[in-house]
C-alpha positions in Angstrom: 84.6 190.6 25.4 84.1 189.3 29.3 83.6 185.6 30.1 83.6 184.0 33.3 85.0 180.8 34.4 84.7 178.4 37.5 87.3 175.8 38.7 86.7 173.4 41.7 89.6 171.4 43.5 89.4 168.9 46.1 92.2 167.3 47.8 92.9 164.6 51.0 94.5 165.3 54.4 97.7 163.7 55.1 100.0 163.6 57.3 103.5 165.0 56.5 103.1 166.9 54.4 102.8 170.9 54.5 99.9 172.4 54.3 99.6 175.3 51.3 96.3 177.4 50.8 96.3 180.4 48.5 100.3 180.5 47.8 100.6 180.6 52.0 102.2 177.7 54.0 99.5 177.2 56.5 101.2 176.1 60.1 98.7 172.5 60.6 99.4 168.8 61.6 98.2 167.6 57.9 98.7 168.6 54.2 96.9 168.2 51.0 98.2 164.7 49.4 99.1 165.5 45.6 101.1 165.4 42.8 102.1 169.6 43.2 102.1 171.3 46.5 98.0 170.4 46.1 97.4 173.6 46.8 93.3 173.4 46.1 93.0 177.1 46.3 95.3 178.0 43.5 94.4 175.0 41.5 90.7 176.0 41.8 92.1 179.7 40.3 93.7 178.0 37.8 91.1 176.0 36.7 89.0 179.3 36.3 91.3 181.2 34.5 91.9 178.5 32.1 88.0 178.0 31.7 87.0 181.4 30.9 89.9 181.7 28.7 88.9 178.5 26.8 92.1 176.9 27.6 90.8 173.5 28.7 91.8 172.6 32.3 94.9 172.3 34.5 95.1 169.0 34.1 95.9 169.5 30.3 98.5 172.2 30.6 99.9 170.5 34.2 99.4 166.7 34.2 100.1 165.0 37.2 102.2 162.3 35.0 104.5 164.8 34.2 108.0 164.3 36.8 108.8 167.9 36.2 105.6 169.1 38.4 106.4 166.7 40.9 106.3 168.5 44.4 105.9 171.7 42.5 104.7 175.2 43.8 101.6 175.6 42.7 102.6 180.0 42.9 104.5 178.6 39.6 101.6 176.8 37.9 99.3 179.4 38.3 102.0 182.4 37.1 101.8 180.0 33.7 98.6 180.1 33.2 98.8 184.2 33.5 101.9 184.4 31.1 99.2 181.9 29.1 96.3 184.6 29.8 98.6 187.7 28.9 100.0 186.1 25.4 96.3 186.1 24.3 95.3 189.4 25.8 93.2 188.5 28.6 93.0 190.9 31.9 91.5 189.4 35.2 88.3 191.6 36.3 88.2 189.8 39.8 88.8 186.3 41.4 86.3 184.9 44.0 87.2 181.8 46.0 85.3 180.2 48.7 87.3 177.3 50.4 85.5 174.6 52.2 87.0 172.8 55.4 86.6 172.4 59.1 89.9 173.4 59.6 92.4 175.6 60.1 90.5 178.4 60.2 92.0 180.8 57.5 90.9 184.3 59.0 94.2 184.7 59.9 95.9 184.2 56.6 93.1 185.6 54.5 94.9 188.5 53.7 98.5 186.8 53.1 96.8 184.7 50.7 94.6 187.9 48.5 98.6 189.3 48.8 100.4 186.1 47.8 97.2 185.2 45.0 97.5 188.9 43.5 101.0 189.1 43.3 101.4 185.9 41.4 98.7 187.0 38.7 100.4 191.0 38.7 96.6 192.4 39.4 95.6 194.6 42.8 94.3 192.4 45.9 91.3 194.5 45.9 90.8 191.7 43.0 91.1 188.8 45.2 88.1 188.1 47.2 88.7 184.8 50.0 85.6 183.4 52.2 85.7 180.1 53.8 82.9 177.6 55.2 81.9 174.7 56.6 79.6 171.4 56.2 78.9 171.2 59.4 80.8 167.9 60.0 78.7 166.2 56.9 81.0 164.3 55.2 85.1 164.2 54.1 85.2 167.3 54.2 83.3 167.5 57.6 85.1 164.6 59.2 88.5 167.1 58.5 89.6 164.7 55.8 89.8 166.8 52.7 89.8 170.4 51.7 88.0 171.4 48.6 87.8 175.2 47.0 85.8 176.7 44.0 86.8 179.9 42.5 85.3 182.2 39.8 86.7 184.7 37.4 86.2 187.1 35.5 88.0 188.1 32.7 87.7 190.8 29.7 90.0 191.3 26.5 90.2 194.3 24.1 
């Protein structure tokens, strides 16, 4: 059996706070305001994962209620949800993510992050695709306010 999933994740800019993308600490004046790390990028994994497993959604399994995932790494969140994935036989075909923001630029710490994303799920990088974009300065996410990322996986069992 292989089903696909999507997640999406969307989170403002704030001031001190550290900015995480992709399991990386990304050296910027802002960070993503949340209840976790925010990190949008493994929360968008996540998200997928859970979907095309037919988990629900990290908000289920994580709720931002919860004290005991205040200020938590989001690297431990998403090894859950592949301890969650393994228990019911699941293997990740690939991850693609596509982050959206004006800044940082993230060429520089695309390939920490396939590293950091691959090791935390135990798959090869070569399974961990990263792009990033733009709006062109249309909108929150143009104005440098937010950032948001979507990812998609694939996964197979049997």
């Amino acid at each position: 059996m292989i089903r696909i999933g999507i997640g999406y994740d969307f989170h403002r800019l704030v001031k001190e706070r550290k900015l995480f993308l992709g399991g990386v600490e990304i050296p910027y004046a802002k960070g993503l305001e949340g209840h976790s790390d925010a990190d949008v990028v493994l929360h968008a994994i996540c998200d997928a994962l859970l979907g095309a497993a037919g988990f629900g959604d990290i908000g289920q399994h994580f709720p931002d209620y919860e004290p005991k995932y205040k200020g938590i790494s989001s690297k431990e969140l998403i090894r859950e949800v592949n301890a969650m994935l393994e228990r019911d036989k699941w293997r990740i075909g690939n991850i693609d993510i596509i982050m959206v923001m004006e800044e940082p630029k993230i060429s520089p710490f695309r390939e920490k992050m396939r590293v950091s994303i691959a090791e935390a799920l135990n798959i090869d990088k070569e399974k961990v695709n990263i792009k990033a974009t733009t709006t062109e300065g249309v909108g929150a996410l143009g104005r440098g306010e937010a950032i948001a990322a979507q990812a998609a996986a694939l996964l197979e069992k049997g």
